[in-house]
VOKEKOL-568056 format. One line per field, with one value per residue: residue number from 1; x, y, z of N, C-alpha, C, O in turn. Coordinates in nm, 4 decimals. Last residue first. Example, Ala and Ser with C-alpha at 12.3 -4.5 7.8 and 13.67 -1.06 7.14 Angstrom:
! residues 2
num: (2:1)
neast: (1.2850:1.3190)
nnorth: (-0.2250:-0.5690)
nup: (0.7080:0.7800)
caeast: (1.3670:1.2300)
canorth: (-0.1060:-0.4500)
caup: (0.7140:0.7800)
ceast: (1.2900:1.3200)
cnorth: (0.0030:-0.3300)
cup: (0.7870:0.7800)
oeast: (1.3409:1.4236)
onorth: (0.1138:-0.3319)
oup: (0.8039:0.8465)
END
This chain:
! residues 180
num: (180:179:178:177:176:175:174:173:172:171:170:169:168:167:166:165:164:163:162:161:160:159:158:157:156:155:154:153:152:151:150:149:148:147:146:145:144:143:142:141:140:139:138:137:136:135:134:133:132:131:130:129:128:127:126:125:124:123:122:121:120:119:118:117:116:115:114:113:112:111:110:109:108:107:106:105:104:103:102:101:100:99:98:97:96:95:94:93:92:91:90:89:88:87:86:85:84:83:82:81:80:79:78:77:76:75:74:73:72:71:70:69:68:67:66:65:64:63:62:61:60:59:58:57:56:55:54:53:52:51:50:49:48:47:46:45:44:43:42:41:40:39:38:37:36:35:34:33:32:31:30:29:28:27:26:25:24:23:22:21:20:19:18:17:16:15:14:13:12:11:10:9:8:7:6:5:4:3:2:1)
neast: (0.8490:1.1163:1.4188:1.7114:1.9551:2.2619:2.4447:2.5851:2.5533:2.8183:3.0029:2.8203:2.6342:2.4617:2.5093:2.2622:2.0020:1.8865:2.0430:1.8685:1.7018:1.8067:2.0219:1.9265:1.7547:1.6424:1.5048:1.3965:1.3000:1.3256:1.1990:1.2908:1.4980:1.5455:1.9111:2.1811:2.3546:2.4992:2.2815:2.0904:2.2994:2.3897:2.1755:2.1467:2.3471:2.3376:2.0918:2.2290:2.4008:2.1782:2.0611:2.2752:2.2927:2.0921:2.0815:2.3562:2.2608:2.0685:2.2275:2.5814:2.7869:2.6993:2.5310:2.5407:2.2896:2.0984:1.8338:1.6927:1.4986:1.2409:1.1535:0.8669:0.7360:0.6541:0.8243:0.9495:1.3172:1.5297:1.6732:1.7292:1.9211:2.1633:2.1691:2.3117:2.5327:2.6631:2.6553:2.8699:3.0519:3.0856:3.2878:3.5239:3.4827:3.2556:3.0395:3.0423:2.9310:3.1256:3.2886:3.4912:3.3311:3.1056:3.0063:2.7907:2.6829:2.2680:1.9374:1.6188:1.3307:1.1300:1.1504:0.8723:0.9411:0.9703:0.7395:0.7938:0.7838:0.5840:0.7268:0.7933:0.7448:0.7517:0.6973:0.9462:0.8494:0.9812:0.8342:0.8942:0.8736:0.8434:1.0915:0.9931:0.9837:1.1299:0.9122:0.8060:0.8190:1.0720:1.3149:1.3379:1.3879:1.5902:1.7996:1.7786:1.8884:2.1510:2.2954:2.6002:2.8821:3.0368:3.1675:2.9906:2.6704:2.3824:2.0870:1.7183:1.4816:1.1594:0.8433:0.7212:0.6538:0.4395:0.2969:0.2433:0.3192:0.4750:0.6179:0.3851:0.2777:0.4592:0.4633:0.2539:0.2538:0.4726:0.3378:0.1205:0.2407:0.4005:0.1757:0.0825)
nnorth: (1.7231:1.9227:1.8613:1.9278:1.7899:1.7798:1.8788:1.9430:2.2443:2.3980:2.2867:2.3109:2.2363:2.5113:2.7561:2.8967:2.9583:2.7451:2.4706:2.1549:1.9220:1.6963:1.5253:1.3291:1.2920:1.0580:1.0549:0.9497:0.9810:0.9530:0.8188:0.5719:0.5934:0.8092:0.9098:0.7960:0.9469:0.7347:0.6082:0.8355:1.0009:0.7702:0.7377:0.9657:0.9921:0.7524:0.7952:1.0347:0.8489:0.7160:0.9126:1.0127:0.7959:0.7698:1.0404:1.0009:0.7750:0.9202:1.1295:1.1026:1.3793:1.6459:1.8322:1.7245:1.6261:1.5506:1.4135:1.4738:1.3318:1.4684:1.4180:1.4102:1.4193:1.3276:1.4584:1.7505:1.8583:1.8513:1.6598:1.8161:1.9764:1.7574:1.7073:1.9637:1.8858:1.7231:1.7961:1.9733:1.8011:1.6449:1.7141:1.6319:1.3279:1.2280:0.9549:0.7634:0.7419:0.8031:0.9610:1.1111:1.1299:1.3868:1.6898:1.8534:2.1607:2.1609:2.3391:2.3502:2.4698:2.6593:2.9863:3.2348:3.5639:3.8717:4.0589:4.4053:4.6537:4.9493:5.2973:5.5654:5.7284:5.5517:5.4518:5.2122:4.9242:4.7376:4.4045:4.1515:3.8168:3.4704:3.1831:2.9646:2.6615:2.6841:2.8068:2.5960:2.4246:2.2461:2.3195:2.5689:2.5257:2.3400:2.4787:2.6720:2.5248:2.4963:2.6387:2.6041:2.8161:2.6543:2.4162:2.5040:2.6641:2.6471:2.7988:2.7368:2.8070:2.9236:2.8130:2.4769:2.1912:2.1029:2.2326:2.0436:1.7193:1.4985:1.4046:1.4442:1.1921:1.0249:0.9654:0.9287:0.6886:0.5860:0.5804:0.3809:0.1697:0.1567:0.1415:-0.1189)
nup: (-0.2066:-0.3028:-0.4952:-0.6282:-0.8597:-0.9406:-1.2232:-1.4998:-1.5986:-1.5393:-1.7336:-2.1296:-2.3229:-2.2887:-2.1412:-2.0081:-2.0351:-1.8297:-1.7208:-1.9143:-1.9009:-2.0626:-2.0467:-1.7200:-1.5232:-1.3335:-1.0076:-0.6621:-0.3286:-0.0223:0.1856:0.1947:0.3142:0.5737:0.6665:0.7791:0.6696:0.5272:0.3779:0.2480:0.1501:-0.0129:-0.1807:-0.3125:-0.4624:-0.6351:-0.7547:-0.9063:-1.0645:-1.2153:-1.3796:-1.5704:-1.6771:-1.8481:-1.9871:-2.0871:-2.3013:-2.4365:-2.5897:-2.5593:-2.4909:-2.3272:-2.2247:-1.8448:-1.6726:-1.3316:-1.0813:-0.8518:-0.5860:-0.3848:-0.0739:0.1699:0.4568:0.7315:0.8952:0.7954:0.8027:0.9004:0.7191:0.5090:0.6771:0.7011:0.3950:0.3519:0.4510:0.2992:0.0949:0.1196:0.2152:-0.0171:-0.2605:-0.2585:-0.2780:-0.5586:-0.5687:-0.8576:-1.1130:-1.3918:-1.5425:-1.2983:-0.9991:-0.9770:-0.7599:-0.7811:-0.7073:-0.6940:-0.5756:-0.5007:-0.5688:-0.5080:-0.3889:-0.4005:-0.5517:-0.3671:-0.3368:-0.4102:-0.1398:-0.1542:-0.2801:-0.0687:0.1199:0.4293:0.7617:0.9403:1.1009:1.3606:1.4815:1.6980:1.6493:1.6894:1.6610:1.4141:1.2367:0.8654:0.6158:0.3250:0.1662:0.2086:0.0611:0.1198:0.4254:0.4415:0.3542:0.4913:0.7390:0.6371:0.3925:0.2376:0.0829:-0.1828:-0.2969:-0.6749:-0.5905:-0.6265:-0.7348:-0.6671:-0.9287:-0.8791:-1.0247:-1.1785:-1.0999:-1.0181:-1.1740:-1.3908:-1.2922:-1.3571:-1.0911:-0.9036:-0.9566:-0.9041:-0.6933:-0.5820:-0.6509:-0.5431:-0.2330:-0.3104:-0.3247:-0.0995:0.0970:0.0000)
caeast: (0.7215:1.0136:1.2418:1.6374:1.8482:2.2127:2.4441:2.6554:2.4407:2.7000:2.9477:2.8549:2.7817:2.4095:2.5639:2.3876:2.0586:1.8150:2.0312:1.9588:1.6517:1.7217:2.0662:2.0448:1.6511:1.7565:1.4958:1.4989:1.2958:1.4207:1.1558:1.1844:1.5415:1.4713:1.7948:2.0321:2.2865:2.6040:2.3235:2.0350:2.2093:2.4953:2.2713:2.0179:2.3042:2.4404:2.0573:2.1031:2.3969:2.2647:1.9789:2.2434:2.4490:2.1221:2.0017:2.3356:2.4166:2.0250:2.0581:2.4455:2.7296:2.8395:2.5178:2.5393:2.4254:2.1319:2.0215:1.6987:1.6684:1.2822:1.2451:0.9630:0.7685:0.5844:0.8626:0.8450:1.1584:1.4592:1.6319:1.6363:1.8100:2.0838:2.1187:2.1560:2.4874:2.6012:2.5620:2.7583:3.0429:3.0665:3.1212:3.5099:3.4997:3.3820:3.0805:3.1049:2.8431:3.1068:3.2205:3.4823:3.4684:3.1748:3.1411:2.8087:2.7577:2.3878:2.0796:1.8179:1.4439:1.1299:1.2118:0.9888:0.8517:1.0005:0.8502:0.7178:0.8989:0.5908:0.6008:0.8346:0.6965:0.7891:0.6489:0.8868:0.8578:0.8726:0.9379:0.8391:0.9025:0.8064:1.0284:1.0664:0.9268:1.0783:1.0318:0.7785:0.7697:0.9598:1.2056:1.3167:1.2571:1.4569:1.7190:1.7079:1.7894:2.0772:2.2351:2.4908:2.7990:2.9550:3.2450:3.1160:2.8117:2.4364:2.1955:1.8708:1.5625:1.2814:0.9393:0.7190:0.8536:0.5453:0.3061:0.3466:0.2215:0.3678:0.6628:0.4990:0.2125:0.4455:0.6572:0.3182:0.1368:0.4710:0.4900:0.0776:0.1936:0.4658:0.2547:0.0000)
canorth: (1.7024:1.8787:1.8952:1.8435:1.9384:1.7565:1.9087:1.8495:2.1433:2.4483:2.2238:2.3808:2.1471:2.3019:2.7215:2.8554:3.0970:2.8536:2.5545:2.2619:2.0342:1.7421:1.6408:1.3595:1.3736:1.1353:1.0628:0.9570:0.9493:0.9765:0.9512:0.5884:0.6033:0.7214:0.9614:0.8087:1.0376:0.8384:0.5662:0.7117:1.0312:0.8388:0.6277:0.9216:1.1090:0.7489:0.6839:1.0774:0.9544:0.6508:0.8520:1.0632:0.8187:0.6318:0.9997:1.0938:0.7748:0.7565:1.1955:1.0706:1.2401:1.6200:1.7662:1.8665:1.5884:1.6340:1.3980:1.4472:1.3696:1.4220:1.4650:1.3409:1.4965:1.2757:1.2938:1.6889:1.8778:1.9371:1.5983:1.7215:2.0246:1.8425:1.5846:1.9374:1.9983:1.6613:1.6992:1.9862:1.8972:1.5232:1.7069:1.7504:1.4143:1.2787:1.1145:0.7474:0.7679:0.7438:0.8617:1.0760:1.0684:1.3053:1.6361:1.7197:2.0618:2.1677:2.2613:2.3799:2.3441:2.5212:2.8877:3.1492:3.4133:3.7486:3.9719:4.2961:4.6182:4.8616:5.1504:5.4626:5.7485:5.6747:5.5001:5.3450:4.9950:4.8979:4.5005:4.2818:3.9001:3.5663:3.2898:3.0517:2.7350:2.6192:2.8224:2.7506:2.5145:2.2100:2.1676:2.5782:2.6293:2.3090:2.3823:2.7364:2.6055:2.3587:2.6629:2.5673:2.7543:2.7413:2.4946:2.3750:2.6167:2.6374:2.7587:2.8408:2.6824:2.9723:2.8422:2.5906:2.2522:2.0577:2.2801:2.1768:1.8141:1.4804:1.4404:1.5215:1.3301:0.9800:1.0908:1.0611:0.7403:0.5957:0.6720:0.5075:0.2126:0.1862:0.2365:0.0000)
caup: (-0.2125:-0.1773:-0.4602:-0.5027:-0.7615:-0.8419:-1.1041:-1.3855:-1.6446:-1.4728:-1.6601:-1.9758:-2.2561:-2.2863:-2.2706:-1.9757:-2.0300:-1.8840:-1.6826:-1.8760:-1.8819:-2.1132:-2.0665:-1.8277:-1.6740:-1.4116:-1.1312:-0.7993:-0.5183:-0.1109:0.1504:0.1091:0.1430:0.5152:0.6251:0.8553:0.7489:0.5938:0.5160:0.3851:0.2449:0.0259:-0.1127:-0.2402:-0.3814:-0.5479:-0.7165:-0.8444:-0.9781:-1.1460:-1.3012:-1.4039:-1.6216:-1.7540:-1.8834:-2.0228:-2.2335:-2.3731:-2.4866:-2.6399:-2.4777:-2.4343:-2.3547:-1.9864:-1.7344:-1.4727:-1.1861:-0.9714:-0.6375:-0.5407:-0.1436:0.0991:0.3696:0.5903:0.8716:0.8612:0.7147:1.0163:0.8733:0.4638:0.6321:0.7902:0.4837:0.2990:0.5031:0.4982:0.0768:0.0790:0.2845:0.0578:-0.2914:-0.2433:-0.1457:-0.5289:-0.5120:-0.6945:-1.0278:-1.3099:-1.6351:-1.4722:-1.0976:-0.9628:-0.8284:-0.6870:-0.8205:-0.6367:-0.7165:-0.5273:-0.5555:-0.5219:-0.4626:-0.3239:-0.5667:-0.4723:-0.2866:-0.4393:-0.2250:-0.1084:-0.2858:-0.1560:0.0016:0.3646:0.6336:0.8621:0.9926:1.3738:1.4109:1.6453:1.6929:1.6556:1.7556:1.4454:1.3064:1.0347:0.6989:0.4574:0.1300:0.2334:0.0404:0.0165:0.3705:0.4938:0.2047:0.3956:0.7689:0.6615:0.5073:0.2560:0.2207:-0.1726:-0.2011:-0.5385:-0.6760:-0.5006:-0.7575:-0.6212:-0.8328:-0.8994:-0.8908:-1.1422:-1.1717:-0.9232:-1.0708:-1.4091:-1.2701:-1.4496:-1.2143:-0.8873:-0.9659:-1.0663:-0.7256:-0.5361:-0.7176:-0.6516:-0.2787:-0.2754:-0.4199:-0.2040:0.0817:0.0000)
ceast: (0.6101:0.8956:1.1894:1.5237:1.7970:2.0954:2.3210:2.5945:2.5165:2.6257:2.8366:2.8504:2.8593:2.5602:2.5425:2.4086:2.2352:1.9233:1.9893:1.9477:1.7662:1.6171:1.9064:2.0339:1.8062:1.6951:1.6266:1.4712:1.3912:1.3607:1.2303:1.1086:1.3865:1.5057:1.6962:1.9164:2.1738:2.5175:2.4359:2.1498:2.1551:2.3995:2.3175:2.0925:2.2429:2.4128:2.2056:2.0799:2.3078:2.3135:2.0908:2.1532:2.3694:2.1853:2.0037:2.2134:2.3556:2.1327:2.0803:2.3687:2.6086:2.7941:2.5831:2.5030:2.4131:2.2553:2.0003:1.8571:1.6336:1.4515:1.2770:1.0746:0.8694:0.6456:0.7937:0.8297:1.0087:1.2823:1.5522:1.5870:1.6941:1.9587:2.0594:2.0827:2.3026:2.4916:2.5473:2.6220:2.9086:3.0200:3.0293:3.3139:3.4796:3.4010:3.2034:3.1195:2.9278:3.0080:3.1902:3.3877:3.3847:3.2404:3.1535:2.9201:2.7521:2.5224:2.1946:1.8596:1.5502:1.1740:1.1588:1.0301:0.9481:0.9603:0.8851:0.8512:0.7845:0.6945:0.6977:0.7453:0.7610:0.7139:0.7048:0.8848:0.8211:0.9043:0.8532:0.8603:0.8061:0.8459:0.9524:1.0111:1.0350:1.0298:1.0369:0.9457:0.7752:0.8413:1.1037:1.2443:1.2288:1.3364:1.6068:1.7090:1.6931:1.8906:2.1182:2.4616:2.6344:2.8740:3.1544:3.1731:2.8880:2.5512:2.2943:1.9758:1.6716:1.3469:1.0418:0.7836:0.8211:0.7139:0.4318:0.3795:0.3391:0.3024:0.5922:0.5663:0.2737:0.3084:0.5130:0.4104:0.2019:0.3917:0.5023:0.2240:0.1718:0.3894:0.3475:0.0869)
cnorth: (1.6452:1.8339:1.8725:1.9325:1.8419:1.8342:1.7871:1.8731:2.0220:2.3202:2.2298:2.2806:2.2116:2.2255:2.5326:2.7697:3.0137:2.9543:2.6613:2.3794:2.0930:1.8632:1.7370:1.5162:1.4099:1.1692:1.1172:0.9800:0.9663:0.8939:1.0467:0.6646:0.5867:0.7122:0.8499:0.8266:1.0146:0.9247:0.6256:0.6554:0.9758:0.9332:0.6935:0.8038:0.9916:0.8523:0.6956:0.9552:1.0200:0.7445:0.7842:1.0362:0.9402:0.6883:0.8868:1.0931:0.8588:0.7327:1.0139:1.1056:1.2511:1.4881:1.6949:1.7752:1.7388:1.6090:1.4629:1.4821:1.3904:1.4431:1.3616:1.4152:1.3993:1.3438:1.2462:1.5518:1.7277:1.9212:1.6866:1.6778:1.9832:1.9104:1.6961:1.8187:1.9879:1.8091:1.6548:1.9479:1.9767:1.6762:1.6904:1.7489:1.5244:1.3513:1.1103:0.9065:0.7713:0.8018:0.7611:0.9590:1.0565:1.2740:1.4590:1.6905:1.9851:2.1242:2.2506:2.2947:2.4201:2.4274:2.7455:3.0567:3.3194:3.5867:3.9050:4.2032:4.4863:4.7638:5.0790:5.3306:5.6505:5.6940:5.6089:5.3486:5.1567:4.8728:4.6450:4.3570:4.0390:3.6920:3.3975:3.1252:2.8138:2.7242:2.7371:2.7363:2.6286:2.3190:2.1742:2.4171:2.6115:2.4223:2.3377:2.5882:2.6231:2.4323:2.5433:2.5828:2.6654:2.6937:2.5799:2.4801:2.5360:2.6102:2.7137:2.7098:2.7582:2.8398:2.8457:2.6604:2.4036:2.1517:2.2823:2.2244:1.9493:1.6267:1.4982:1.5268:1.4349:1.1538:1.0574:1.1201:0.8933:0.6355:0.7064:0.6747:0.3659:0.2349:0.2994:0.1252)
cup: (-0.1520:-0.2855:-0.3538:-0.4813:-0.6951:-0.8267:-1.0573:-1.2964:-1.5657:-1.4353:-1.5665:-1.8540:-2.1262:-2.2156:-2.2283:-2.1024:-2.0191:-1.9099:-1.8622:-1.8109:-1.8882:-2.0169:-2.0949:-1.8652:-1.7838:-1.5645:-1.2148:-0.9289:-0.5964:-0.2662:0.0235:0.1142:0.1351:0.3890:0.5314:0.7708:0.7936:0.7311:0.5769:0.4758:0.3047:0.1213:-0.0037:-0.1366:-0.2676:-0.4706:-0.5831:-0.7298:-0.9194:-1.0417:-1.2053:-1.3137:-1.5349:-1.6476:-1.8064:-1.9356:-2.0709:-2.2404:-2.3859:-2.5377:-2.5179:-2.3977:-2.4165:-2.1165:-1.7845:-1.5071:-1.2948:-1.0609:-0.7712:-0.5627:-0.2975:-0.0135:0.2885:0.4504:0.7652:0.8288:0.8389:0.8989:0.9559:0.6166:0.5884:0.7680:0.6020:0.3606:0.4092:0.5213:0.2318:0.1188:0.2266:0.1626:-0.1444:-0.2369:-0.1619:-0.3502:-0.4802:-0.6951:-0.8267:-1.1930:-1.5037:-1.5273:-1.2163:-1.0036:-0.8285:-0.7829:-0.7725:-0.7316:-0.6799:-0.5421:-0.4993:-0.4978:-0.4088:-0.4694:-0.4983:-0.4570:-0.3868:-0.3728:-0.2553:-0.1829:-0.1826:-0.1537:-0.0946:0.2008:0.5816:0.7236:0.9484:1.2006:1.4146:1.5758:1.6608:1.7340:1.6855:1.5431:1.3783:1.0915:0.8546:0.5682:0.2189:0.3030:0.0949:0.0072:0.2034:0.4759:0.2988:0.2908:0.6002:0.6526:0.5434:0.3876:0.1743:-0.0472:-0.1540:-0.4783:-0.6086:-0.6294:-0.6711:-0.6395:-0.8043:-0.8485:-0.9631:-1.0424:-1.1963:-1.0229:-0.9913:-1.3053:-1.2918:-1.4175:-1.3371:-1.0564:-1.0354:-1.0304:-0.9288:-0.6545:-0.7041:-0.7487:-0.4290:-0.2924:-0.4364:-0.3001:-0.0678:0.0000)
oeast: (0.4992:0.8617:1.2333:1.5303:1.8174:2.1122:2.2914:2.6782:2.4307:2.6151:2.7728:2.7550:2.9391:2.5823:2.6075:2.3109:2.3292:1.9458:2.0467:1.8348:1.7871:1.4999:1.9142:2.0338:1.8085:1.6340:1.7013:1.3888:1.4886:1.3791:1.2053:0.9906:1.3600:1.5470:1.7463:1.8172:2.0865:2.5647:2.4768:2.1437:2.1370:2.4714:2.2733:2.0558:2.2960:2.4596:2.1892:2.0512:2.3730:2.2716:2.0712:2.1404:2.4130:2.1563:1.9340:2.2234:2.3218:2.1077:2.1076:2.4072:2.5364:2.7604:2.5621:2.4536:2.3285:2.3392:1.8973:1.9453:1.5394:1.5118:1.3148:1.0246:0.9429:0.5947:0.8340:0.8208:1.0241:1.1710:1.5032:1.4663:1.5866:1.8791:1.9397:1.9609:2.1957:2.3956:2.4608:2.5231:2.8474:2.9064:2.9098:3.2571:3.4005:3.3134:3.2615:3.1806:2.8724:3.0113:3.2293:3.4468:3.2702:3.2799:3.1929:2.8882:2.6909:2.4944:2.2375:1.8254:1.5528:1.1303:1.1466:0.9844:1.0691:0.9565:0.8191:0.9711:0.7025:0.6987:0.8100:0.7032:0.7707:0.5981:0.7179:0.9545:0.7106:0.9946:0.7372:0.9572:0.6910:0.8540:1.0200:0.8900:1.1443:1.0213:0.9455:1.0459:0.7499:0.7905:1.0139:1.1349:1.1169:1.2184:1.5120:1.6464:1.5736:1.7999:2.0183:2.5376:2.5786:2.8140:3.1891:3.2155:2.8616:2.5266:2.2779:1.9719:1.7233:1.2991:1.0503:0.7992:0.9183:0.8342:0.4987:0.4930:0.4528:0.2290:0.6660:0.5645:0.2550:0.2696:0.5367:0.4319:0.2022:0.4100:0.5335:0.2175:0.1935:0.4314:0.3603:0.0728)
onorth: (1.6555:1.8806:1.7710:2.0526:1.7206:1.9478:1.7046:1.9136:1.9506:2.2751:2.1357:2.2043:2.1587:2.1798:2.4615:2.7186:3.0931:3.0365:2.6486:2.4259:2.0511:1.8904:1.8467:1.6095:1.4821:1.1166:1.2042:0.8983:1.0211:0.7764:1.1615:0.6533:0.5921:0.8150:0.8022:0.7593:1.0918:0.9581:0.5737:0.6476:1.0130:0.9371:0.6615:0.7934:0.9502:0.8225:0.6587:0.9942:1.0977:0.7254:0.8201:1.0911:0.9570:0.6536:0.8821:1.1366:0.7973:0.6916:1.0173:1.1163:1.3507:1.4708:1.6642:1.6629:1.8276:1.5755:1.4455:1.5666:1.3235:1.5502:1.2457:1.5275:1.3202:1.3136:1.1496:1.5322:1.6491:1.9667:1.6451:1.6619:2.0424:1.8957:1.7243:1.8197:2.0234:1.8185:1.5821:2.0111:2.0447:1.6479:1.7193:1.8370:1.5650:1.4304:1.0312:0.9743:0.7790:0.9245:0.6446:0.8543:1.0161:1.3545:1.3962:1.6665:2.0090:2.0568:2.3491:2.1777:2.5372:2.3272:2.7207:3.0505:3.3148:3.5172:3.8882:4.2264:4.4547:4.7882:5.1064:5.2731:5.6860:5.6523:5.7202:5.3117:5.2074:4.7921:4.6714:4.4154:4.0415:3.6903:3.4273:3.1461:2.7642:2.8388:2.7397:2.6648:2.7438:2.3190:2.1079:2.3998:2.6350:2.4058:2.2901:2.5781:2.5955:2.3942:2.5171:2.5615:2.6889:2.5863:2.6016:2.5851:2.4971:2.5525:2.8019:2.5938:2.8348:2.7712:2.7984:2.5889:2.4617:2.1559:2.3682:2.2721:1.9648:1.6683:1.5486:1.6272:1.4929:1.2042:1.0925:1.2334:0.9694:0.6351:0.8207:0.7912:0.4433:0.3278:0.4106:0.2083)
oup: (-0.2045:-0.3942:-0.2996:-0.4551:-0.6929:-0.7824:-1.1437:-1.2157:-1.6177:-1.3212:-1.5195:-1.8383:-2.0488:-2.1035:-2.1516:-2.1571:-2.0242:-1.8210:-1.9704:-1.8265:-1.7744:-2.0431:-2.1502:-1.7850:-1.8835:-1.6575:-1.1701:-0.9700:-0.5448:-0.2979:-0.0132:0.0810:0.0150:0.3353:0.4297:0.7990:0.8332:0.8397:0.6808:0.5984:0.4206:0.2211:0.1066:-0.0195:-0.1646:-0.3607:-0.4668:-0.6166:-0.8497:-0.9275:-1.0892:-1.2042:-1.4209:-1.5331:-1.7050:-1.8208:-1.9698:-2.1271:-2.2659:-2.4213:-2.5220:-2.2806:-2.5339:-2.1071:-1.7743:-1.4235:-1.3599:-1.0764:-0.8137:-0.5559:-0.3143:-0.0190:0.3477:0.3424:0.7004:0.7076:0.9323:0.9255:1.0609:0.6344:0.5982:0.8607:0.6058:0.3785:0.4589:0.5977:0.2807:0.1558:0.3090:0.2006:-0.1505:-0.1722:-0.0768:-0.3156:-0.4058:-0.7777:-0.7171:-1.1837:-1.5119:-1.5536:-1.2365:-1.0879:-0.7303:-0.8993:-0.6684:-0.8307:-0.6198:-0.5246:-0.4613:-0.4412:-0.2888:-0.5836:-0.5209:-0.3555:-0.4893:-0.3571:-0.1691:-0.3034:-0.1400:-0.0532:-0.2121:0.1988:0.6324:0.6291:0.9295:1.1784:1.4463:1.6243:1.6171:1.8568:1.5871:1.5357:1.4056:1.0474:0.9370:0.5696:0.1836:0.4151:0.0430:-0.0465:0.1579:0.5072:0.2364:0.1853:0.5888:0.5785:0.4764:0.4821:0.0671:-0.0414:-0.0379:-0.5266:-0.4948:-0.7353:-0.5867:-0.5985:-0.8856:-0.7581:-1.0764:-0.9434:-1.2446:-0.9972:-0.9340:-1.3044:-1.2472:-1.5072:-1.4218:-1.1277:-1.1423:-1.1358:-1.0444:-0.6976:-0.8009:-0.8705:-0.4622:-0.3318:-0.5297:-0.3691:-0.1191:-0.0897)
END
């Protein structure tokens, strides 16, 4: 029942515009991660927080529009050449998003999804980041504990690229991650 019910989920999730609408924040290699904000960006709101007070002064300037939360984030995940084993440099990242995946709510689940750039066949490139995506997800259940069957997978290879970034770019090498 469950499973069925997980796979009715991620088969929504993939299939609904909804679920890929939103800004995705870029995270580069080496770049801090805040355990706090992949637990606001996966799982739509912010933990819970003291409330406070604030004063605001009125002046003659509009109101600022907010900006549309973000969805995902993205990450590099460095791996070996033509291969799915996380590179170490990658490994300070990925504890630091485990932290964040651990403050989300026990029903909450997380989409991995694997991206290539273009260089390699479309068939090559979607096996080769489904696999990586499959080593993320490894590499968070049992380094950090974290349920694998709050952990999905998908590898979409070369067929979303970063918007605006040259296809074979490595930018397109990365890691995102969804709440859902």
């Amino acid at each position: 029942m469950f499973r069925t019910l997980s796979a009715l989920t991620l088969a929504t999730a993939l299939l609904s515009a909804s679920a890929w609408a939103g800004d995705v924040v870029h995270y580069r290699e080496g770049q801090q991660l805040n355990p706090v904000d992949v637990a606001t960006i996966l799982g739509g709101s912010p933990p819970a927080r003291i409330k406070t007070r604030s004063i605001r002064l009125l002046d003659d300037a509009p109101p600022a529009q907010a900006e549309p939360a973000a969805q995902a984030l993205s990450l590099q995940v460095r791996f070996n050449f033509d291969s799915a084993e996380i590179a170490p440099a990658a490994r300070p990242q990925l504890d630091a998003l485990a932290d964040g995946i651990k403050m989300l709510p026990a029903g909450r689940s997380v989409l991995v999804e694997g991206h290539t750039d273009a260089i390699g066949s479309e068939e090559y490139n979607r096996i080769l980041s489904q696999r990586r995506a499959q080593a993320v997800k490894r590499y968070l259940a049992v380094e950090h504990g974290i349920d694998p069957a709050r952990l999905h997978t998908v590898g979409f290879g070369e067929d979303r690229t970063i918007a605006g970034v040259d296809p074979t770019a490595p930018d397109n090498r990365r890691v995102q991650f969804r709440g859902l």
